[in-house]
Backbone as XML, in Angstrom:
<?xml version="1.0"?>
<chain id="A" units="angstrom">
  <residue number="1" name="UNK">
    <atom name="N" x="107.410" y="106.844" z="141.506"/>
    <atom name="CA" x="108.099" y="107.860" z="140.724"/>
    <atom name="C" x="107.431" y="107.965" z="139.358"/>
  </residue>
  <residue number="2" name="UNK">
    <atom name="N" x="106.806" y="108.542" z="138.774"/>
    <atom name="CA" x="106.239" y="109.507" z="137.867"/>
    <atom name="C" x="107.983" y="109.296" z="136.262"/>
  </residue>
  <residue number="3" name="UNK">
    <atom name="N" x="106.779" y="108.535" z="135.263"/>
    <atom name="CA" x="107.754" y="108.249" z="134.144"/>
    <atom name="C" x="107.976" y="109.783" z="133.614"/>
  </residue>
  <residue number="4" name="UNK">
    <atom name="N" x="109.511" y="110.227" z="133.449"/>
    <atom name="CA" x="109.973" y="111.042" z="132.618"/>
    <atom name="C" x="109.030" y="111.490" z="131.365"/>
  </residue>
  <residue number="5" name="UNK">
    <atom name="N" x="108.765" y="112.630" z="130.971"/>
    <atom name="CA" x="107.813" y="113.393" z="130.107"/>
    <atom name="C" x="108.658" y="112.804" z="128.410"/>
  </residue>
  <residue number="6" name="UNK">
    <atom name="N" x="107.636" y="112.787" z="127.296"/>
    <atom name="CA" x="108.348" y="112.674" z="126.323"/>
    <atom name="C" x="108.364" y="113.621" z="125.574"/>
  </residue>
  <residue number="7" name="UNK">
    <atom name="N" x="109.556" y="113.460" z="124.511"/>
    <atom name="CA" x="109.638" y="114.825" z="123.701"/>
    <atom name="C" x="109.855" y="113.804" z="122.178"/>
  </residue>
  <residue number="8" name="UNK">
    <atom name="N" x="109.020" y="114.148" z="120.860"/>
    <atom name="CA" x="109.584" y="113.595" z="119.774"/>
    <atom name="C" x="110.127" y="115.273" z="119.631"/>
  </residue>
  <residue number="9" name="UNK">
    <atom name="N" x="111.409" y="115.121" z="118.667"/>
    <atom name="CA" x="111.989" y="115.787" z="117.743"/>
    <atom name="C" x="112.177" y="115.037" z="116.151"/>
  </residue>
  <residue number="10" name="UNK">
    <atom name="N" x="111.592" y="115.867" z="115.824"/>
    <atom name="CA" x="111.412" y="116.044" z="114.024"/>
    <atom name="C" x="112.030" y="116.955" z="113.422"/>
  </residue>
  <residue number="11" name="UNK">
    <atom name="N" x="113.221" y="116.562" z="112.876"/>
    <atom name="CA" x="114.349" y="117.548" z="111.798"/>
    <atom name="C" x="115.207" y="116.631" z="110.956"/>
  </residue>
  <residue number="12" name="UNK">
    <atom name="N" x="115.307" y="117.018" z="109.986"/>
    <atom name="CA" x="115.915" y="116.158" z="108.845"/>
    <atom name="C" x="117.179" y="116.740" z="109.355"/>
  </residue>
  <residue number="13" name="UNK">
    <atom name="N" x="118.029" y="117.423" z="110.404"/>
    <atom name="CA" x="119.534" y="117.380" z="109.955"/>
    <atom name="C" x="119.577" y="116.633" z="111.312"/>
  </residue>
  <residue number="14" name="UNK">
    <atom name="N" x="120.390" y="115.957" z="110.972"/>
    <atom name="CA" x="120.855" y="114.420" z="111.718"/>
    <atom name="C" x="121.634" y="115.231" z="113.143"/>
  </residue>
  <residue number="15" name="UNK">
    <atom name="N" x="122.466" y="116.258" z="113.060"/>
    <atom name="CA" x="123.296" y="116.918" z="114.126"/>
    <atom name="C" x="122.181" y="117.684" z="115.126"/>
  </residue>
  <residue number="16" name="UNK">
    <atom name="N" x="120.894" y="118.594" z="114.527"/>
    <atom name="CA" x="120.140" y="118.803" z="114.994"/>
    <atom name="C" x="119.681" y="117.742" z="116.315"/>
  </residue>
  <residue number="17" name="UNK">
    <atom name="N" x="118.942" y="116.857" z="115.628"/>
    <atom name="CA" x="118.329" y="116.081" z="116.325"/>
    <atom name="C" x="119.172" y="115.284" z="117.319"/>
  </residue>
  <residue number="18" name="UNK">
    <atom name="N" x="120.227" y="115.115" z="117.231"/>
    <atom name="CA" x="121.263" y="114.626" z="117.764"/>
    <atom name="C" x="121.599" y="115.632" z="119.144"/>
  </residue>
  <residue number="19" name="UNK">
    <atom name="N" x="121.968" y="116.406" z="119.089"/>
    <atom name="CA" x="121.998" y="117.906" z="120.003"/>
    <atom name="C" x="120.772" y="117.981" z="120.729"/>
  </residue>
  <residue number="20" name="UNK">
    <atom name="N" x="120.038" y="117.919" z="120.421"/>
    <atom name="CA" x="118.576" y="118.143" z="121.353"/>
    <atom name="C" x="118.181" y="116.842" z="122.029"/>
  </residue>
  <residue number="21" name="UNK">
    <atom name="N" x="118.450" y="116.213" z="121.554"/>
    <atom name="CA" x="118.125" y="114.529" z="122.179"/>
    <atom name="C" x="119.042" y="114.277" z="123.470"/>
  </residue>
  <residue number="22" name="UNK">
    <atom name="N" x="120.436" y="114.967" z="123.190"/>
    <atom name="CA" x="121.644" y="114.671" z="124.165"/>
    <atom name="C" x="121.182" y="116.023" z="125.131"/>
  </residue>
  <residue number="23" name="UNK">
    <atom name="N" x="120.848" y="117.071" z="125.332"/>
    <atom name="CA" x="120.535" y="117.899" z="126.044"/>
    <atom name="C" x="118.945" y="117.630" z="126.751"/>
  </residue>
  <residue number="24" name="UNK">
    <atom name="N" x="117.980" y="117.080" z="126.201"/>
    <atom name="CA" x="116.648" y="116.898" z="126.371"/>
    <atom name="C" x="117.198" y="115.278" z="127.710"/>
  </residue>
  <residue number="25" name="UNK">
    <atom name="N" x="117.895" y="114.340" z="127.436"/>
    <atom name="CA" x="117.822" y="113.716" z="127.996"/>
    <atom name="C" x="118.940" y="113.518" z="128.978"/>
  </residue>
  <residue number="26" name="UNK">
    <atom name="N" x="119.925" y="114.285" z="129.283"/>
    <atom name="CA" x="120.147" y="114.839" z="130.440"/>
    <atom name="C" x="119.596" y="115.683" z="131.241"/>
  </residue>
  <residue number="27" name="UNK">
    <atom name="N" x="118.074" y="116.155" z="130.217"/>
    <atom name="CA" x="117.429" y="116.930" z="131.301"/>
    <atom name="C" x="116.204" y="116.132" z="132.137"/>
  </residue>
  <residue number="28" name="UNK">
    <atom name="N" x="116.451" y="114.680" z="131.839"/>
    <atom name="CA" x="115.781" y="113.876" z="132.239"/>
    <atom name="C" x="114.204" y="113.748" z="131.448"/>
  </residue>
  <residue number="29" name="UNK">
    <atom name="N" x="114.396" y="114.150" z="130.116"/>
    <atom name="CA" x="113.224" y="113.676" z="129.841"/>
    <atom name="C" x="113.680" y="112.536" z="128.944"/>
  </residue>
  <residue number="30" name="UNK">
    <atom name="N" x="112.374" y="111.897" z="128.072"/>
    <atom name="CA" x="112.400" y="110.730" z="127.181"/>
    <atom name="C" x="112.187" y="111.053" z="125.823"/>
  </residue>
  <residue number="31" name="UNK">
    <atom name="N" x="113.380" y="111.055" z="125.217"/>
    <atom name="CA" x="113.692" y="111.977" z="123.980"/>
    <atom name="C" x="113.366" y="110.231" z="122.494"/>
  </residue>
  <residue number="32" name="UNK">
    <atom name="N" x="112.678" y="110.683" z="121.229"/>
    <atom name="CA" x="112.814" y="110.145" z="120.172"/>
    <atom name="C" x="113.108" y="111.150" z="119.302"/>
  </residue>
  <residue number="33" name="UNK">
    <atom name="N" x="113.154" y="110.618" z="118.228"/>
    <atom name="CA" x="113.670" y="111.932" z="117.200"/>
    <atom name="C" x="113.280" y="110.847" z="115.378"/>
  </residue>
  <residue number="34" name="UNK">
    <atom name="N" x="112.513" y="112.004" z="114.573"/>
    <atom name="CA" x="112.388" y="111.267" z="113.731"/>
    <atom name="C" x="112.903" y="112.228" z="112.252"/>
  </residue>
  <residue number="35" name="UNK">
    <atom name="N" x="112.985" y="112.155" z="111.226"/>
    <atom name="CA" x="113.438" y="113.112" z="110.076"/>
    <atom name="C" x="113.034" y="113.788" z="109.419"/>
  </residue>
  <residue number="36" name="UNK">
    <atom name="N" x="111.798" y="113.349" z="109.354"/>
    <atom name="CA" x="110.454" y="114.104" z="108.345"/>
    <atom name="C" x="109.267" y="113.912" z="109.386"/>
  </residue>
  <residue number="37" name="UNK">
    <atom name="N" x="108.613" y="114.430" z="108.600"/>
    <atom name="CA" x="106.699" y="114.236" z="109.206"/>
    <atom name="C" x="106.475" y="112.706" z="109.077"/>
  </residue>
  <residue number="38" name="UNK">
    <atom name="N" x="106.631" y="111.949" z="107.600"/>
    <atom name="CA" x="105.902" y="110.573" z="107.839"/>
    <atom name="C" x="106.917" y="110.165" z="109.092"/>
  </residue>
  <residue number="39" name="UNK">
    <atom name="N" x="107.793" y="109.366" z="108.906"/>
    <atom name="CA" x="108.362" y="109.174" z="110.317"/>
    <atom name="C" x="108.050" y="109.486" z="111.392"/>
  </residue>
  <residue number="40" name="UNK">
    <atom name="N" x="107.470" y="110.287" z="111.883"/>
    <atom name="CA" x="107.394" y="110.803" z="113.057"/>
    <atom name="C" x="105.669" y="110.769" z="113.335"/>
  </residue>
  <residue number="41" name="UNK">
    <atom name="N" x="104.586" y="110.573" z="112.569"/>
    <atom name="CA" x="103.746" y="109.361" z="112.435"/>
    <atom name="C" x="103.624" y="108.471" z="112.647"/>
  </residue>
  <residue number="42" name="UNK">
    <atom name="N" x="104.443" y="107.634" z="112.101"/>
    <atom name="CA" x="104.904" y="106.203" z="112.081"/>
    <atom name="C" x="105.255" y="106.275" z="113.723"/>
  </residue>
  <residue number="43" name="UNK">
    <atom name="N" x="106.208" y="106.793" z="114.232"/>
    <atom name="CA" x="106.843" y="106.985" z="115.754"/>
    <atom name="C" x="105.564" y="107.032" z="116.605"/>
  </residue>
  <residue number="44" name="UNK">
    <atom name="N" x="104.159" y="108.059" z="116.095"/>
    <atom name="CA" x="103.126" y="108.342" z="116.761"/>
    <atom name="C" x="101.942" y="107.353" z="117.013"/>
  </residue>
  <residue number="45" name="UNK">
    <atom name="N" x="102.554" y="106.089" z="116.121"/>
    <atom name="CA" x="101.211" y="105.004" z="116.157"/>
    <atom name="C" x="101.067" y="104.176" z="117.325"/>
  </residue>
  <residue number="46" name="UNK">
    <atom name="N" x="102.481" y="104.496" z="118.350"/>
    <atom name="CA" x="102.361" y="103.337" z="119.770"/>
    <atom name="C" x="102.860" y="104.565" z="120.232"/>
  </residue>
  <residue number="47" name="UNK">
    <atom name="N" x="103.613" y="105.522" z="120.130"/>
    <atom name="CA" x="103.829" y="106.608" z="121.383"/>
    <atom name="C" x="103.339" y="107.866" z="121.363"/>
  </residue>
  <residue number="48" name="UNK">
    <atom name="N" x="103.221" y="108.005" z="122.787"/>
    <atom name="CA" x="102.964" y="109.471" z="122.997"/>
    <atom name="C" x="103.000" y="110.443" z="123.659"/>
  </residue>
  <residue number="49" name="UNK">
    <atom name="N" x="103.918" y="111.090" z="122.727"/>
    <atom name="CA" x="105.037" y="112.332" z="123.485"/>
    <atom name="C" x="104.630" y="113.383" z="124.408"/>
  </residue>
  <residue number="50" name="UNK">
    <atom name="N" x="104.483" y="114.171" z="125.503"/>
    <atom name="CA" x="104.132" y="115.263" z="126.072"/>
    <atom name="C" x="104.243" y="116.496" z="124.894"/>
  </residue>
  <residue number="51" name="UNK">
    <atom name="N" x="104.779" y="116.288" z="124.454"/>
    <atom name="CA" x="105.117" y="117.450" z="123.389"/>
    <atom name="C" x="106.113" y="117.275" z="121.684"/>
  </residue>
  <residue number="52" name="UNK">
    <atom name="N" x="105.854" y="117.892" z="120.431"/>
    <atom name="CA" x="106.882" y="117.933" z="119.658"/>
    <atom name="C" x="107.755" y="118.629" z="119.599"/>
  </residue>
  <residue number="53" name="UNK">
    <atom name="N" x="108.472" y="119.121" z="119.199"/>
    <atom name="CA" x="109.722" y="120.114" z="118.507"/>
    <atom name="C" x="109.818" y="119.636" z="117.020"/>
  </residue>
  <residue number="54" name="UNK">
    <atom name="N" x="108.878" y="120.554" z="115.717"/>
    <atom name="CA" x="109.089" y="120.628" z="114.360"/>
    <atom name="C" x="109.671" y="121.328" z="113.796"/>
  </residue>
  <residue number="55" name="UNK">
    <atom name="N" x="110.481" y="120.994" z="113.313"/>
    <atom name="CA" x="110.994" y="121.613" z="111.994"/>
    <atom name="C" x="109.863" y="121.774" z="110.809"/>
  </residue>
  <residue number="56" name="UNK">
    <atom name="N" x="110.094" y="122.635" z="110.226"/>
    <atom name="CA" x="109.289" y="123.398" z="108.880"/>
    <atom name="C" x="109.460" y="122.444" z="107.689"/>
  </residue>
  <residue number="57" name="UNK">
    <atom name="N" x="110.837" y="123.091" z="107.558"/>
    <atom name="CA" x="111.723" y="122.764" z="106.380"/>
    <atom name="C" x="112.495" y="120.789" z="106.341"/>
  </residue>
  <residue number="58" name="UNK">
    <atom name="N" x="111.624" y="119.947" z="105.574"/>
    <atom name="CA" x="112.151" y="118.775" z="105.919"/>
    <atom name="C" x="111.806" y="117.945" z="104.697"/>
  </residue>
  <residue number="59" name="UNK">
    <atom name="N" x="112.454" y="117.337" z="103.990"/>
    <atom name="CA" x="112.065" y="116.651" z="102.847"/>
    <atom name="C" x="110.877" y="115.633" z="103.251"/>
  </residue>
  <residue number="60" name="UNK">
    <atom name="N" x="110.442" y="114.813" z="102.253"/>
    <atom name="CA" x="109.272" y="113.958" z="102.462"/>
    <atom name="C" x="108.003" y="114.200" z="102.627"/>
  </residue>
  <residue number="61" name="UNK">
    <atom name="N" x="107.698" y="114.753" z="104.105"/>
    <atom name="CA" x="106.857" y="115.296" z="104.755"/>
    <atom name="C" x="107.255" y="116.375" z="105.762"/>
  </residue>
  <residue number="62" name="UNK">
    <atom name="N" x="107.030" y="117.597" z="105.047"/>
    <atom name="CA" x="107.829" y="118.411" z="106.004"/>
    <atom name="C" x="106.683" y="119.261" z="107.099"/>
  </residue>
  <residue number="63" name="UNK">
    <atom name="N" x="107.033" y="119.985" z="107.755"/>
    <atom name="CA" x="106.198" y="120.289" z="109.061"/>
    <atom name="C" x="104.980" y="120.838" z="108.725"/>
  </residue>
  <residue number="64" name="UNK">
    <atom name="N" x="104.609" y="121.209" z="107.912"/>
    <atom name="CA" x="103.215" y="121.406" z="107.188"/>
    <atom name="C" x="102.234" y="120.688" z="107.207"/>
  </residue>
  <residue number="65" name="UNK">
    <atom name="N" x="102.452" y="119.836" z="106.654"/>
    <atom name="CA" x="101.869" y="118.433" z="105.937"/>
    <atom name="C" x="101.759" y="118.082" z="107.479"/>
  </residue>
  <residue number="66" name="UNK">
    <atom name="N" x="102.947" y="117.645" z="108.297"/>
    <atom name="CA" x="102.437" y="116.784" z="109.352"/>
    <atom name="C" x="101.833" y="117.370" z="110.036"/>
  </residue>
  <residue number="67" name="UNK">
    <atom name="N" x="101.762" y="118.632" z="110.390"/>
    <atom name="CA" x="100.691" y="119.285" z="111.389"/>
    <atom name="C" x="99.389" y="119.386" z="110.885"/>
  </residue>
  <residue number="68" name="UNK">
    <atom name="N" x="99.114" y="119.433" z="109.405"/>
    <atom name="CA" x="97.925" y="118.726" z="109.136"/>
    <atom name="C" x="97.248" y="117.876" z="109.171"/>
  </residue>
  <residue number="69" name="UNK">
    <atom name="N" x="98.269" y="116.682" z="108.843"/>
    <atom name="CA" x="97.909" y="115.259" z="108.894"/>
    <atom name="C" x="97.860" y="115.044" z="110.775"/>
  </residue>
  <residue number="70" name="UNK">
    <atom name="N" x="98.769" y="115.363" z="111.410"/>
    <atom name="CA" x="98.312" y="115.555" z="113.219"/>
    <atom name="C" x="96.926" y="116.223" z="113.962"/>
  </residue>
  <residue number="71" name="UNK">
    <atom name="N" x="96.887" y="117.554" z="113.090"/>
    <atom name="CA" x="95.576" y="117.798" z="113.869"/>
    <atom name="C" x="93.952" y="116.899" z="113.454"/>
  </residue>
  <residue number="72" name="UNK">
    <atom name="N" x="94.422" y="116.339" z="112.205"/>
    <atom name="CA" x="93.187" y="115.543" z="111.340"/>
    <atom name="C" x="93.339" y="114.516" z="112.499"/>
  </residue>
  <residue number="73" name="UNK">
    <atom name="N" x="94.129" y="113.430" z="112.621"/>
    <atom name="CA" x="93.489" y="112.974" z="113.863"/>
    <atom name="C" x="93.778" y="113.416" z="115.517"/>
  </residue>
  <residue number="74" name="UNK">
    <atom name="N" x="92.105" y="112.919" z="115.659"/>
    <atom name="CA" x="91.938" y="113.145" z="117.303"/>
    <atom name="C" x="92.692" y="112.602" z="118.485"/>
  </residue>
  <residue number="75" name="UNK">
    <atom name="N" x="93.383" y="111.652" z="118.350"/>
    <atom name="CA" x="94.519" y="110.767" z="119.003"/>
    <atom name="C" x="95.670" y="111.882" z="118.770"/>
  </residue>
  <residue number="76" name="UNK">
    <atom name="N" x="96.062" y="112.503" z="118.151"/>
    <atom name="CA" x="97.530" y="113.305" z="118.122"/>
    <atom name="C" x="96.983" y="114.781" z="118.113"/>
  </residue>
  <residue number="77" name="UNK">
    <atom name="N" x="95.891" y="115.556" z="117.992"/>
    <atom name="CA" x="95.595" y="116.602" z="117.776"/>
    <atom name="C" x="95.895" y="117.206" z="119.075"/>
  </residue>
  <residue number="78" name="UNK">
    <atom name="N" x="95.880" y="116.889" z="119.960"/>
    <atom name="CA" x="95.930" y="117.708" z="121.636"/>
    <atom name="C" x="97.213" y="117.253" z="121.966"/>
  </residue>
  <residue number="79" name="UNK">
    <atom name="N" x="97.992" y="117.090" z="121.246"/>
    <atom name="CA" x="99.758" y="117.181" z="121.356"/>
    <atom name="C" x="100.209" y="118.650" z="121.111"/>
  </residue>
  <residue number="80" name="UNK">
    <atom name="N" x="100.694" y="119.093" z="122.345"/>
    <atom name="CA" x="100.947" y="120.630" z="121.838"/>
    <atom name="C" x="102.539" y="120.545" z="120.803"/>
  </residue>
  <residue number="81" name="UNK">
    <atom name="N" x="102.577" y="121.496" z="120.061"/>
    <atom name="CA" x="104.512" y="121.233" z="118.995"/>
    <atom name="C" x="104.865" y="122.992" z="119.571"/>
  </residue>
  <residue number="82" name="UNK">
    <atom name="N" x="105.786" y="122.442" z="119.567"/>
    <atom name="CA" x="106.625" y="124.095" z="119.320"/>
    <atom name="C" x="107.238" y="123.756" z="118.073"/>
  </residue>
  <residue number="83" name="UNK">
    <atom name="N" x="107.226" y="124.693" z="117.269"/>
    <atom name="CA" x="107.910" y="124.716" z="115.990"/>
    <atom name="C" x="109.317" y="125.535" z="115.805"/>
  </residue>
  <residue number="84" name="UNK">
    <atom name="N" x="110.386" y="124.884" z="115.256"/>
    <atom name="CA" x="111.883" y="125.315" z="115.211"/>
    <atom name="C" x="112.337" y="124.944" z="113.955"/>
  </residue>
  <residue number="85" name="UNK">
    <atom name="N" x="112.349" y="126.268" z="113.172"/>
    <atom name="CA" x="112.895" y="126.149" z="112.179"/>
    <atom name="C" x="113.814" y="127.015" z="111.719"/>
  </residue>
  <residue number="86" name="UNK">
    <atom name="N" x="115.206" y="126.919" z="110.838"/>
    <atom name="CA" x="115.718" y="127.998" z="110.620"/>
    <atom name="C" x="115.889" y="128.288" z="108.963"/>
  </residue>
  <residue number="87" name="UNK">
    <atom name="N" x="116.781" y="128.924" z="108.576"/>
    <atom name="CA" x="116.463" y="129.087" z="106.962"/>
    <atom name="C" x="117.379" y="129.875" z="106.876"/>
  </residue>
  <residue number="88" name="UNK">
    <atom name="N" x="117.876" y="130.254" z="105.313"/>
    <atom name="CA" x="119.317" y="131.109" z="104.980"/>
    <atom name="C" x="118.633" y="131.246" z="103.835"/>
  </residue>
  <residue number="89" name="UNK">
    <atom name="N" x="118.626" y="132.988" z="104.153"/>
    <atom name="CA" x="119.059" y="133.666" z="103.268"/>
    <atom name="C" x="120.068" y="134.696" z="102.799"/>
  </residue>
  <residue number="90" name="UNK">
    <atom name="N" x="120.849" y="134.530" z="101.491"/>
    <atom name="CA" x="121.421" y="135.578" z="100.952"/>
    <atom name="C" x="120.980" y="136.966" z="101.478"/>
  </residue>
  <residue number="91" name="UNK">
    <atom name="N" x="119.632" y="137.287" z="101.571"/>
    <atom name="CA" x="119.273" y="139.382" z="101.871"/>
    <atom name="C" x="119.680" y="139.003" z="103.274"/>
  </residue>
  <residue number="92" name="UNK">
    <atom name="N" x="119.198" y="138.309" z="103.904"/>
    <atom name="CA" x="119.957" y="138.197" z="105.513"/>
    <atom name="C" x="121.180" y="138.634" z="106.330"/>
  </residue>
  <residue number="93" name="UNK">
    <atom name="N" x="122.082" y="137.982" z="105.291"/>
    <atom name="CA" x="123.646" y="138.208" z="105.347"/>
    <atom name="C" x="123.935" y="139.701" z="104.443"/>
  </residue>
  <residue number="94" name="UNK">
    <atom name="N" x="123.472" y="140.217" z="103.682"/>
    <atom name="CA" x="123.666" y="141.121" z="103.304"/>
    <atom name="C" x="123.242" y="142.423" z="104.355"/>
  </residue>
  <residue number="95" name="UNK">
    <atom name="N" x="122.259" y="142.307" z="104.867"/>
    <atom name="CA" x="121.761" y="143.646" z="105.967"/>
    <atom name="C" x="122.275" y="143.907" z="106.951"/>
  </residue>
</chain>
C-alpha cells in the first residue's frame, strides 16, 4: 500500500490551518501545518510534502519571502504550492 501523499499548510490563522488539516486528513492524506514561511522551512529540512497550500499574508516570513527562499533551493524548488490567500478590504464591502 502506497504511503498517503503529503500536504504542508502554511497560514498564520490557527482556525485556518486547523480546518484544512481536519478535511485534508479525512481525505486520507498526511497533513502538517506550519504559521509563517520560517516554520514551514524548518518543517522542510526532514519532510517532504507532495504539495504546499500558502498563504500570502503571514507575519515573520510571509509567502513571499518563502517562495523565494523555496525556489533558491534545489531540494524544495520542484514542490509545486497552490497559493490561498484572502484579504479585507473596506472598497470591497462598499461595491
Amino acid at each position: 500500500m502506497a504511503a498517503p501523499l503529503g500536504v504542508l499548510v502554511v497560514d498564520d490563522d490557527a482556525q485556518i490551518r486547523a480546518v484544512l488539516q481536519d478535511v485534508l486528513t479525512d481525505s486520507g492524506y498526511t497533513v502538517r501545518t506550519a504559521a509563517n514561511g520560517r516554520a514551514a522551512l524548518a518543517l522542510l529540512q526532514a519532510w517532504r510534502p507532495a504539495v504546499l497550500l500558502l498563504d500570502l499574508q503571514m507575519p515573520i516570513m510571509n509567502g513571499w519571502a518563502f517562495r523565494h527562499a523555496q525556489l533558491a533551493r534545489a531540494c524544495l524548488a520542484m514542490i509545486p504550492v497552490i497559493v490561498m490567500s484572502a484579504g479585507y478590504s473596506a472598497q470591497a464591502e462598499a461595491a
